[in-house]
N, C-alpha and C positions, 0 to 999 in steps of 0.2 A: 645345450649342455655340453655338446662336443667340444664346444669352445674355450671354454674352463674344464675341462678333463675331470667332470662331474663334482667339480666341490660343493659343496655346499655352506655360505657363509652361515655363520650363527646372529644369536639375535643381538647384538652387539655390534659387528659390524653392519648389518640393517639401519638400527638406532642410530650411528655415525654418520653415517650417507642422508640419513633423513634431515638429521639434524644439521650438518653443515653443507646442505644442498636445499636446503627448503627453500629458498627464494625461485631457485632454479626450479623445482619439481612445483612450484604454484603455479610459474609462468607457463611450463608446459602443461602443464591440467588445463590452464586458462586458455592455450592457444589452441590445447585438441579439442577441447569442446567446441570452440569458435569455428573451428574449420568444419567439424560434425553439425552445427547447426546453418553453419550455410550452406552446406548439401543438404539440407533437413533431413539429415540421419538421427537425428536427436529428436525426439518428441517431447510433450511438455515435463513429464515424468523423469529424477531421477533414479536410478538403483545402485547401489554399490555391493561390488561383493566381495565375500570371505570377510565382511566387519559383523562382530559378533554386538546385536544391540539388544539391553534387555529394558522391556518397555513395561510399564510399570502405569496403568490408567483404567482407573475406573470407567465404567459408562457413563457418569454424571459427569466427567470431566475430557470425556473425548468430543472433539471441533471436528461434527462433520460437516458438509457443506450447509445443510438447513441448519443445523445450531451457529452456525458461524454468517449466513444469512440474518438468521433472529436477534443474536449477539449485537450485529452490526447498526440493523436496525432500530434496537435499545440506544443504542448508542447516539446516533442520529437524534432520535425522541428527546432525549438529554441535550443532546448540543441546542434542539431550537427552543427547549426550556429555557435554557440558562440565556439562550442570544436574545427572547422574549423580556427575562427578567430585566439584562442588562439596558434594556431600551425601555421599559420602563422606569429605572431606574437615572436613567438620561432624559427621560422626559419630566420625572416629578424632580429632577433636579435645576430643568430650567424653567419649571413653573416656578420653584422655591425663590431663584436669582430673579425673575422678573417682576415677585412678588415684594421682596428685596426691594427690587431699583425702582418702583411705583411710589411706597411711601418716604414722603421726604424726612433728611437727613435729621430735621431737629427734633422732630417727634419721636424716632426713631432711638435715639438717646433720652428722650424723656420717658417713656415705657419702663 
């Protein structure tokens, strides 16, 4: 504070600097974290502070690590449904064509 003989900018000039520095002020977030996790001073965890967040989540709706496990796993269960179906669906498809290419052409028109 010595240094600027105690001003204090308002939130406008804040706003300014944010706004026509943001690239710059990404790049150095980007590169102090970088340098903090190759020291592993950073742990898996972020925190930030002085940001006010208002959090707004039912219990039916909060992803803890076992609902986000189970979630996952639904999910998986669906994927080898549908990748079961589709090869089914590939297979009664080349019974259909070889079924197809077995009866000859003139019968086939006379039906």
């Amino acid at each position: 504070m010595w240094l600027i003989n105690s001003l204090e900018p308002d939130f406008r000039t804040i706003s300014n600097l944010c706004k026509e520095n943001l690239l710059a002020i990404k790049e150095t977030f980007m590169a102090f974290t970088t340098i903090l996790r190759g020291e592993n001073l950073l742990g898996e965890e972020l925190t930030l502070d002085g940001t006010r967040i208002h959090a707004n989540n039912s219990i039916k709706r909060s992803f803890t690590p076992k609902v986000t496990a189970k979630k996952l796993q639904h999910i998986e269960g669906r994927i080898q449904k549908l990748e079961a179906y589709l090869k089914a669906m590939d297979t009664y498809d080349e019974r259909e064509e070889t079924l197809r290419l077995d009866i000859p052409r003139d019968k086939c028109l006379t039906s």
